[in-house]
C-alpha positions, 0 to 999 in steps of 0.5 A, a space after each residue: 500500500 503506497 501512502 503518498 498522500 498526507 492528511 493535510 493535502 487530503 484536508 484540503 482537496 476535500 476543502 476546495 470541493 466542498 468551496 466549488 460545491 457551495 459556489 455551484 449550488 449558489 449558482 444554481 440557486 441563483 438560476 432557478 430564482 431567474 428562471 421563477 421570476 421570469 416566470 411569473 414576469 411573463 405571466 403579469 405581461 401576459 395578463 396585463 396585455 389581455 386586460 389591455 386587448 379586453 378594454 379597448 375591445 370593449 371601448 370599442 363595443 360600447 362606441 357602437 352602442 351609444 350609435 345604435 342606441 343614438 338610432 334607436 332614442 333619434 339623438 346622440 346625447 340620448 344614446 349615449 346617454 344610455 351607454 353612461 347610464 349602463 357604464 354606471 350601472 357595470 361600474 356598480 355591480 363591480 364596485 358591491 362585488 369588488 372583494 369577491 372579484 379580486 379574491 377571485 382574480 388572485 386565487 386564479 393567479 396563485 393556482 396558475 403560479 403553483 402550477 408552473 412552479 411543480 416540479 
């Protein structure tokens, strides 16, 4: 049996592994944390941007309706009137159920985060 190697050079290559395993575990850490909030960035532009498309969407819808409720009463102030009156009343519903709304809203974002993040 040689014995070439003393216990202080041992004591120190089992140093330098346990460094390098330590900065490659910080590494990897550090990686996985970008990776997560890259994740959840992607996920609040997503829903940014479809909020966005759904707000101009229904802009637009509710631009139409005071037309055709302009036809309908037979003056603009009159139609779109009633397009403020029926903004009032969504604004309305939305404010007495706004807890529930929001509540809602984060449980389905929690749900999808906790989906991604399975492993």
């Amino acid at each position: 049996m040689n014995r070439d190697y003393k216990l202080g050079d041992i004591a120190s290559c089992i140093k330098n592994d346990l460094i390098e395993l330590g900065v490659t575990k910080l590494q990897l850490l550090k990686l996985q944390g970008f990776e997560k909030l890259s994740r959840i960035g992607a996920l609040l532009l997503w829903n940014i941007i479809v909020i966005f498309l759904a707000f101009f969407a229904s802009l637009f819808a509710f631009i139409a309706l005071g037309f055709w409720f302009s036809d309908l009463v037979g003056n603009f102030a009159g139609g779109f009137a009633l397009v403020l009156l029926l903004y009032v009343g969504i604004f309305g519903i939305l404010f007495v159920f706004r807890n529930a709304i929001c509540t809602g809203f984060q449980n389905k974002f929690l749900r999808e985060l906790e989906q991604e993040f399975r492993v």
